[in-house]
MARRO-235996 format. One record per residue: x, y, z of N, C-alpha, C, O in turn; residue in three letters. Coordinates in pm, whole numbers, plus 50000, padded with zeros to 5 digits. Atoms other than C-alpha are relative to their C-alpha. Layout:
<nodes>
XYZXYZXYZXYZALA;...
</nodes>
This chain:
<nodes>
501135001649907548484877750757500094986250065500404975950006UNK;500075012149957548194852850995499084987150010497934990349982UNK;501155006350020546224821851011499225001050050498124999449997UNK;501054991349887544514834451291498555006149998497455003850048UNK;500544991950067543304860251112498934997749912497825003149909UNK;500555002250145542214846250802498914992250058497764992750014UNK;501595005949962539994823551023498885005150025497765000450003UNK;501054995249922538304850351206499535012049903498885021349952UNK;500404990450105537654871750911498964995949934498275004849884UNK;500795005050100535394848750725498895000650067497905005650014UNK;501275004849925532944838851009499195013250001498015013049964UNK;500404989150049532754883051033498885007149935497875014049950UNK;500844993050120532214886850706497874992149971496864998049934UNK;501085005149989529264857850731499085007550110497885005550088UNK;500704993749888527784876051015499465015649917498265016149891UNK;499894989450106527864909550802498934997149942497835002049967UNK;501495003650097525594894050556499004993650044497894995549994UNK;501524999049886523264879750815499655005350059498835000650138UNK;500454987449927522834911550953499045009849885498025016349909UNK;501114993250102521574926050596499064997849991498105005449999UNK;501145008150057519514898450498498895004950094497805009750066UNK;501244999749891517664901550809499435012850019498335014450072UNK;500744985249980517274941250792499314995849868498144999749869UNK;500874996050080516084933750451498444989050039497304989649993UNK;501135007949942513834908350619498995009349995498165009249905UNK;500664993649878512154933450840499595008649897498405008049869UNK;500494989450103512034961350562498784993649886497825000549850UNK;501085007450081509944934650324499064999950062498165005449998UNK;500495008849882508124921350622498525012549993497335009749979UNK;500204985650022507154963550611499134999649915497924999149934UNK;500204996750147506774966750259498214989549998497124995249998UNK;500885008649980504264934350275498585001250071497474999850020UNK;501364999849962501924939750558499545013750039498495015950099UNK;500034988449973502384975050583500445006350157501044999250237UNK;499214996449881503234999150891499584990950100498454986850126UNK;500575009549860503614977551196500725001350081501865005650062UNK;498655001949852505054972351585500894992849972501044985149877UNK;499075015350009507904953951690499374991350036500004981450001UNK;500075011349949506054929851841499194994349813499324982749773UNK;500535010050076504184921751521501224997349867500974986849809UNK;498955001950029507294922151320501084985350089501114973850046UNK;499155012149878509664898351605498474988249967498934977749921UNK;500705011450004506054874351579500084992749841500214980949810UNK;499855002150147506174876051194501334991449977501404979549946UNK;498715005150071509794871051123500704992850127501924992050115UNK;499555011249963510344846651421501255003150096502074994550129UNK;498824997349943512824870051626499925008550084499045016850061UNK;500104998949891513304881351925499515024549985499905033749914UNK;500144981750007511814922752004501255006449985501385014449893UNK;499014996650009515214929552075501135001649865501945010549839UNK;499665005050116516434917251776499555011149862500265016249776UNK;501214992750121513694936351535500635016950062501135024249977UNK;499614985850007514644971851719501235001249995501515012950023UNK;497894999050032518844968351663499525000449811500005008349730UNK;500075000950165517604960651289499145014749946499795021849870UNK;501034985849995514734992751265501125012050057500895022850003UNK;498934993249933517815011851462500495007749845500625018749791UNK;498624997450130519795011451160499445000749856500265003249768UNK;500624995950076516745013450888499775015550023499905023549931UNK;500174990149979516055041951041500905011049952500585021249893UNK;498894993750023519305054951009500615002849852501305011649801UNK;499444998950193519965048650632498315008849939498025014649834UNK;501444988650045516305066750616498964988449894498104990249808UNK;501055015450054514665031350497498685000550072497524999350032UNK;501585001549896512305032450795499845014050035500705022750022UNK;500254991949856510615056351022498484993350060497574986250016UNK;500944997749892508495058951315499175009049985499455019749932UNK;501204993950030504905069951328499494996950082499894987150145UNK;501125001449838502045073051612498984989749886498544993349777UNK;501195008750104499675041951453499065008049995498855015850088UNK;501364996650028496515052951292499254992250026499454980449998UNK;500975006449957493515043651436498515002049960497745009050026UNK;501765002250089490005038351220499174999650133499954996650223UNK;501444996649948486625042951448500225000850115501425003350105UNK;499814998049843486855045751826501204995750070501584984050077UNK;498895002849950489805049952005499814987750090498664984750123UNK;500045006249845490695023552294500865008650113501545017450062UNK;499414993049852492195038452645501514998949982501904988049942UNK;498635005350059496165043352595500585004449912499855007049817UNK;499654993150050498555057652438500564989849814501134978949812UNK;500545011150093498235043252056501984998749976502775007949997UNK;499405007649970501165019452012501205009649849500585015449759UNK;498944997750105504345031451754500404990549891501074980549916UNK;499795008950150504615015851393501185004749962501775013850020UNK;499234997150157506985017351095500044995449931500234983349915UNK;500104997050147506705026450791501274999749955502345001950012UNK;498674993850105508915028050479499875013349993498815019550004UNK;499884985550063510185061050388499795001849870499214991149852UNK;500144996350110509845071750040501654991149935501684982049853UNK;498715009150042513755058949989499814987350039500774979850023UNK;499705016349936512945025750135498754994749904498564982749924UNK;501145004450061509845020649901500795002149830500614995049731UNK;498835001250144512365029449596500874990850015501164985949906UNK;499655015050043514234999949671499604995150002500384986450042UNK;500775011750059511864977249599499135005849859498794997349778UNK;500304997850091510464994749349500465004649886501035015249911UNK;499564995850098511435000048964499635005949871500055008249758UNK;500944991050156508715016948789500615013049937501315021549992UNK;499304981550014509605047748593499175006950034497985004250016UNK;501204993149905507915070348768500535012449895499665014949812UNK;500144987850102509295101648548499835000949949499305011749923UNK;500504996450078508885089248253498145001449967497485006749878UNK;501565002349993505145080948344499235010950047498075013750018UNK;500584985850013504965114848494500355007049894499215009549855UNK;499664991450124506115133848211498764998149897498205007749844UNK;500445002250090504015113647993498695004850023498035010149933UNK;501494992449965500675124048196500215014250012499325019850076UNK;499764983449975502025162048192499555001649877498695009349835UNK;500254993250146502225159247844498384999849897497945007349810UNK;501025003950064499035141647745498765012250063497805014149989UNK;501074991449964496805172248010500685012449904499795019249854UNK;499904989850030498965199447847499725002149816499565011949743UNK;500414998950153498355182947484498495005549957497965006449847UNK;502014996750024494455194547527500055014650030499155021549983UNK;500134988649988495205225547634500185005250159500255017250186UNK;499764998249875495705221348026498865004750059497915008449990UNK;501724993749905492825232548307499564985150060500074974850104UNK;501135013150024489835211248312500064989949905499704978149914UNK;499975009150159490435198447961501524992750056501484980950019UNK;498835006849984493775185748070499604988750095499664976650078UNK;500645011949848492325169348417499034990949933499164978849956UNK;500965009650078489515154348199501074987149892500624975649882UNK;499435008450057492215135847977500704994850065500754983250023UNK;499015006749911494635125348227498684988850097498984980150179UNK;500955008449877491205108948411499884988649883500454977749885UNK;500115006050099490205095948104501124985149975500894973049978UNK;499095014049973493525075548081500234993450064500704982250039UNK;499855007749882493555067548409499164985250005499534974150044UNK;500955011649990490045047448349500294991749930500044980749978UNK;499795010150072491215028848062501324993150049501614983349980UNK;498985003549980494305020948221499834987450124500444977450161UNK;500625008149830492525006348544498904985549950498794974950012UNK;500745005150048489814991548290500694986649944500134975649944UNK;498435012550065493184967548127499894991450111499264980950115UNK;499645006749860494124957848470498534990550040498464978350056UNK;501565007649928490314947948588499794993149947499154985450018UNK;500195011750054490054923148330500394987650113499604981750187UNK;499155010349908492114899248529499475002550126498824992650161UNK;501204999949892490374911948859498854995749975498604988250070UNK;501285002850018487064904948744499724983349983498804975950020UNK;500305017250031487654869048626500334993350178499844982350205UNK;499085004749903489414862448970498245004650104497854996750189UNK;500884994849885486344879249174498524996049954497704994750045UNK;501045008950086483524864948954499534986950037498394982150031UNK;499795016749991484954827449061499644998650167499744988750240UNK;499925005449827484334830649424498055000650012497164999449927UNK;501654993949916480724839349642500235015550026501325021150026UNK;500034984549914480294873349765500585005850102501115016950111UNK;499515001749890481224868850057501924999650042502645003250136UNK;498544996149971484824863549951500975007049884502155005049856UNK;499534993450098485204886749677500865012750079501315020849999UNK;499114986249952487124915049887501374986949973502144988849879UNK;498615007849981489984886549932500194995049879501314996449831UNK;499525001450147489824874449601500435009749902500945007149793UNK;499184986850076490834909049475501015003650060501805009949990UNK;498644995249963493564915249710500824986349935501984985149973UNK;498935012450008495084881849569500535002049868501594998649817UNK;499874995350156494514896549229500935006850005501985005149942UNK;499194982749999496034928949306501384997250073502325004950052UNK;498445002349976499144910749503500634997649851501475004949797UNK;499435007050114499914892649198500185009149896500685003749798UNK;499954983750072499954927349012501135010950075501535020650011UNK;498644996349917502874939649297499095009950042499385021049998UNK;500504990149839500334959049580499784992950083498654994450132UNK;500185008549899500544935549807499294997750122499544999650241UNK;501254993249948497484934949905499214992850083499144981650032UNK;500775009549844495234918650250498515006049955498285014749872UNK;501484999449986491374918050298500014996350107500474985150129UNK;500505003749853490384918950658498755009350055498395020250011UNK;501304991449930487274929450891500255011150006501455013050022UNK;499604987949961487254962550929499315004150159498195001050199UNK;500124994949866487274977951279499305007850028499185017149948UNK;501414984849991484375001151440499424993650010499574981350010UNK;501335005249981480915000251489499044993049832497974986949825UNK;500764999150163480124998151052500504981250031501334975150099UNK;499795016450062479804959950930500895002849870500345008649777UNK;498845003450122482814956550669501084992649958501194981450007UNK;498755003849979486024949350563501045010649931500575020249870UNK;499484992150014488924966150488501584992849856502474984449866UNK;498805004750104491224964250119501115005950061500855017650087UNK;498644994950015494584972650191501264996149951501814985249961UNK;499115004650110497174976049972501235008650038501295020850038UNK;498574995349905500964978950143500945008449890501735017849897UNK;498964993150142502504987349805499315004649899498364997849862UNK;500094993650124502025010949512500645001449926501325011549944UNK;498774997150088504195008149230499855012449925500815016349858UNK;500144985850135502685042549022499675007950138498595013750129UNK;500354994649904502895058149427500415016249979499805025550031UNK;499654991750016504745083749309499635014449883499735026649889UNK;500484988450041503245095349008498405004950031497865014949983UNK;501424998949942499515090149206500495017150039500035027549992UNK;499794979449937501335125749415499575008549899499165019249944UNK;499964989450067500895143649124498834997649859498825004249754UNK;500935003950086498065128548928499174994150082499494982450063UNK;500905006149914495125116249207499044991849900498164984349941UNK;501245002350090493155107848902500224983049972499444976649903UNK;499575009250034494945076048904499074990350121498304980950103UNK;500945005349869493525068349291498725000449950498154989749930UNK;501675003450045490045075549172499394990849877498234986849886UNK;500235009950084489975053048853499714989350084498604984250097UNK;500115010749959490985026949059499174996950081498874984950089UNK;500825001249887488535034249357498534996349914497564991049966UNK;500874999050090486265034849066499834986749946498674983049925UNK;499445018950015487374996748976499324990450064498624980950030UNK;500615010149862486514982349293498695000050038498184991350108UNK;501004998449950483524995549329499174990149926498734979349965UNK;500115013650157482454977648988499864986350035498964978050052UNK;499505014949976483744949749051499304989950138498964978150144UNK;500395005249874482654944549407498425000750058497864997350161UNK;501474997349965479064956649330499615007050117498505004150162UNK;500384990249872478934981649632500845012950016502065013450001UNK;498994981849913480165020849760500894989250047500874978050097UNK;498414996049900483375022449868500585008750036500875017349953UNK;499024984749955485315047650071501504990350010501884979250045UNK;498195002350011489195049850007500155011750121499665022950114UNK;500374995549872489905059850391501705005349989502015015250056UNK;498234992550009494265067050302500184991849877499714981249836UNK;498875004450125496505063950005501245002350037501575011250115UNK;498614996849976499995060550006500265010549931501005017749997UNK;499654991650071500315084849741499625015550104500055026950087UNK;500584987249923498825110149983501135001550155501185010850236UNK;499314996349893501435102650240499714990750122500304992950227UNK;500505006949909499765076050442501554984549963502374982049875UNK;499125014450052501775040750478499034994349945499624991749840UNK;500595010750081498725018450319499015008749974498605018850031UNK;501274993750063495985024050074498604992450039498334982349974UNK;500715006449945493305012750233498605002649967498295014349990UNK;501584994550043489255012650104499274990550092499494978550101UNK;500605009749977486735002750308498684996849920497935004749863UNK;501175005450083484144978450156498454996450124498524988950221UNK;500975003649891480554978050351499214991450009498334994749928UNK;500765011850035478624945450385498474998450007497704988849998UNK;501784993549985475194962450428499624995549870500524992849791UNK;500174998350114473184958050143499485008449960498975005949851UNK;500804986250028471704990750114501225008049956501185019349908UNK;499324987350082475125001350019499524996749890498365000749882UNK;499775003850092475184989049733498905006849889499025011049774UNK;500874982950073472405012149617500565015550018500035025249963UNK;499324988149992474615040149714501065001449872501704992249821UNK;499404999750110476265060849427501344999750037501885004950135UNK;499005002150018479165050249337501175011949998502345010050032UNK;499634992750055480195080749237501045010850101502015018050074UNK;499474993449883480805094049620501694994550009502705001450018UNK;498235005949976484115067349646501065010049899502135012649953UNK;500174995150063484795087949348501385011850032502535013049991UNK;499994986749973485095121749521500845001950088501275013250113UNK;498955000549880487505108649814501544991149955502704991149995UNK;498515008050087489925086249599501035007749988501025017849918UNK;498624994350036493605094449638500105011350135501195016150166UNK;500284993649821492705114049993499255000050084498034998450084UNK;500945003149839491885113150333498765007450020498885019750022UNK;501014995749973488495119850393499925014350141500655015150240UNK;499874985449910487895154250600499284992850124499074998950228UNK;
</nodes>
């Protein structure tokens, strides 16, 4: 080989691996704030639109990403609503390493150890609450320490630090709120096949946050983010709890 060669091979191969890094940029970037445009992607990660759709090109293509019409919460605006992406189901398994089979298996076995039905759904809920009840320790001290006012954000900080990487922002519409959303689910997979897991947790927050909540998408249901909104009325907060309850783990009709 010539020396030629050997020069122009290396710079290549460096190029090569700044071409990954940066798709895995964009795929985190994803994973993080959940489905989004290019433009808020290229503002995020500092690179040009052009740039962000050659990289999404080729997520797409390995079936990491796709394309989706954005979802839009309370009154449309004029316009045709703007194109996101999402992870795929394979692009949310590389970052994630839960066992998801053996954790389904283990909730198959624990509804069919009662006898399956109702009696099965009643024990698989059952575990769900104590399982959510572990976790909320550490939420509760974290959402306790603030005001009221900034207890939605002091639980998504909780719940990042737990791997759902999770935001608190206003929520959109005519309702006074804000909106949890949580970009990642690490138990997303066995939520598909156990919802009882979404409603513990919707069941958590409510607790915790002293007010109703509606869980408006789950990822487990197929949505890109799990999103609850919290209402800043105080008349929710006399509302039963019990309704967040009844919509946990799916989209409201």
């Amino acid at each position: 080989m010539k020396n030629g060669e050997r020069q122009n091979e290396a710079p290549q191969g460096e190029l090569a691996t700044g071409e990954r890094s940066t798709r895995n940029r964009v795929a985190r970037s994803i994973l993080d704030h959940g489905p989004s445009t290019v433009a808020d992607l290229a503002q995020r990660l500092g690179l040009t639109q052009a740039a962000v759709r050659r990289h999404l090109d080729t997520l797409v293509a390995d079936d990491v990403v796709e394309a989706r019409e954005q979802r839009v919460y309370g009154a449309r605006t004029r316009g045709r609503p703007a194109k996101v992406f999402a992870l795929t189901d394979c692009g949310r398994d590389a970052f994630d390493q839960s066992y998801d089979t053996l954790a389904a298996d283990a909730l198959r076995w624990i509804a069919q150890s009662v006898g399956g039905g109702k009696q099965g759904e009643a024990a698989v809920a059952a575990f769900a609450r104590a399982r959510m009840e572990t976790q909320a320790q550490a939420y509760r001290e974290a959402v306790e320490a603030v005001a009221p006012e900034g207890r939605a954000e002091a639980l998504a900080r909780a719940l990042t630090a737990d791997g759902y990487a999770a935001t608190a922002k206003s929520a959109p519409g005519p309702h006074s709120g804000e909106q949890l959303c949580q970009h990642h689910c690490p138990v997303a997979h066995v939520a598909e096949q156990f919802p009882q897991l979404c409603e513990a947790e919707t069941e958590v927050f409510s607790r915790l946050l002293g007010t109703h909540v509606q869980r408006l998408a789950t990822i487990a249901h197929g949505d890109g983010v799990c999103t609850t909104f919290i209402p800043r009325s105080a008349s929710a907060t006399q509302t039963d709890t019990s309704v967040s309850a009844s919509t946990a783990g799916r989209n409201p009709a």
